[in-house]
N, C-alpha and C positions, 0 to 999 in steps of 0.2 A: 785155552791152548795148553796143550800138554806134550810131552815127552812121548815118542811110538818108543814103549819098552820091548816089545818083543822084537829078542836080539840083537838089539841095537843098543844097550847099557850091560854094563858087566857093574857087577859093587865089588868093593875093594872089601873085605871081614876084618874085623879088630886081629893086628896081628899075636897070635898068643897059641901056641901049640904045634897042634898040625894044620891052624891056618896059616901060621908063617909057614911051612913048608908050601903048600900050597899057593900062595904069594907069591914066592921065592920063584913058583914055576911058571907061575902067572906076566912073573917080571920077565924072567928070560924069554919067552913066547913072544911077549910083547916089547922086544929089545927096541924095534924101530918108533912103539909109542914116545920115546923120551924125545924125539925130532915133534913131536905134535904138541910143545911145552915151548913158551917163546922162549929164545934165547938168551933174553934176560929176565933178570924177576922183576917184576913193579917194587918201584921204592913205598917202602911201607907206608908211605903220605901219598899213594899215587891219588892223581885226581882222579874222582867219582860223577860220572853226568847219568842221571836217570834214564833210562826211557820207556814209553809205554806198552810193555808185552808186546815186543816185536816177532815177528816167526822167524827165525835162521834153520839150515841145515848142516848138520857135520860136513865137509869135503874131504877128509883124509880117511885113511883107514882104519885110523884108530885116535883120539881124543880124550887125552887125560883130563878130568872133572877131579879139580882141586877146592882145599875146603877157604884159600886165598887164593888173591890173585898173586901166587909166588912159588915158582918149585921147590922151596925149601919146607913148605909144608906136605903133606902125606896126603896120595892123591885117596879121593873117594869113588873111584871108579873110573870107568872107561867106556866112551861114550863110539860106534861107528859108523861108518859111513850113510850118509843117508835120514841119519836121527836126525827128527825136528826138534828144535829148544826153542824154549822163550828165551826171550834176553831182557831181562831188565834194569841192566845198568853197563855203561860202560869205565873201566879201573885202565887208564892207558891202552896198552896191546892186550888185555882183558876182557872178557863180556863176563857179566853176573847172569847167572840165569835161575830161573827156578827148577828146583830139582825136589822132587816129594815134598813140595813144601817149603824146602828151605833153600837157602841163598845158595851156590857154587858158582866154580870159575873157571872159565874154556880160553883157552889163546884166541882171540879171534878171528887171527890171519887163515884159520883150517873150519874158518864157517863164511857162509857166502851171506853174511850178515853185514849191512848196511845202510846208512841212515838216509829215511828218504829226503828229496832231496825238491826245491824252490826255487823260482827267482821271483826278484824282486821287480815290479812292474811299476810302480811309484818313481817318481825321478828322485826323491829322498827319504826312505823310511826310517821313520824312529825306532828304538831300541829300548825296548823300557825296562824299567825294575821289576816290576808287579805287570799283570795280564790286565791293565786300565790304563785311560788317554791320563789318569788324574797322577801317576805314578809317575818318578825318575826319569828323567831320558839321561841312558849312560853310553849312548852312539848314535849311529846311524848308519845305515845303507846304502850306496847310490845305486840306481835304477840298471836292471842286468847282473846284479851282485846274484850268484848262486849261493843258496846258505843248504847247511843239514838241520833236520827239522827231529827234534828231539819230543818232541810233545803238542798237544793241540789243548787248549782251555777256553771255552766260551767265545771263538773266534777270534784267539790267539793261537799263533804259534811259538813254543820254545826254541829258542836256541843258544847257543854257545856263543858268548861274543868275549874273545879272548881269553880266561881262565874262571867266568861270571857265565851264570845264568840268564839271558833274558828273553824278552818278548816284545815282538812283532805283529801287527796285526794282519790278518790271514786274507781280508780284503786285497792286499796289497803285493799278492803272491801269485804265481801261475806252478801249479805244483808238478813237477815231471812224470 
């Protein structure tokens, strides 16, 4: 899964010369991009949940791709309408995606990216530490519990159970 570059990424150039001018006009053009930047930055400890090379698509016009999850950092480009991302991690109101290889960061309220989603069909399922029956149980589920499914490992599912990672077994799931 990859990024449709044609027309749909712009790069941002190291600013130095006549790419800052060029920048400068880049920025004005793109006055309305600074709305596609969430409204607040992620606190520099935001929490980080993986997930497995999802497909998303831009929905805005324009999508600033930041080198953090934080507009105080210098965007690496501009991402629009229509462009597919991977997402592989989520930072708060953040997606991490891959971009030529390396990590970047989209607001992810302007991608129609979403975690798929479970219920639970067991009348109580456990919650474990590790993807085995032999590991932790740090919860549990009650039957009808709709969860977001962050990952799949040897007929586990991951999920988010409070500010922790855990897992579920997939037996025990009707997926939507």
């Amino acid at each position: 899964m990859a990024f449709i570059f044609d027309k749909m990424f712009t790069a941002v150039k190291d600013l130095a010369g006549e790419e800052a001018v060029a920048a400068a006009e880049a920025e004005a053009a793109s006055k309305d991009a600074k709305e596609t930047d969430a409204s607040e930055n992620a606190d520099s400890a935001c929490f980080y949940m993986g997930v497995d090379n999802q497909e998303a698509h831009v929905t805005c016009d324009v999508l600033n791709v930041r080198q953090t999850p934080s507009t105080d950092k210098p965007r690496v480009g501009q991402l629009h309408r229509g462009a597919t991302i991977c997402v592989t991690g989520v930072c708060d109101d953040w997606l991490a995606i891959n971009l030529q290889g390396q990590t970047c960061y989209v607001c992810g309220k302007y991608t129609d990216f979403s975690a798929p989603k479970a219920t639970v069909t067991a009348s109580a399922l456990n919650i474990r530490k590790k993807p085995t029956t032999e590991s932790d149980k740090i919860g549990s589920l009650p039957n009808g519990t709709t969860i977001n499914v962050i990952g799949q490992e040897k007929g586990w599912v991951k999920i988010l159970h409070g500010k922790n990672i855990g897992y579920v077994s997939a037996e025990y799931l009707k997926f939507d």
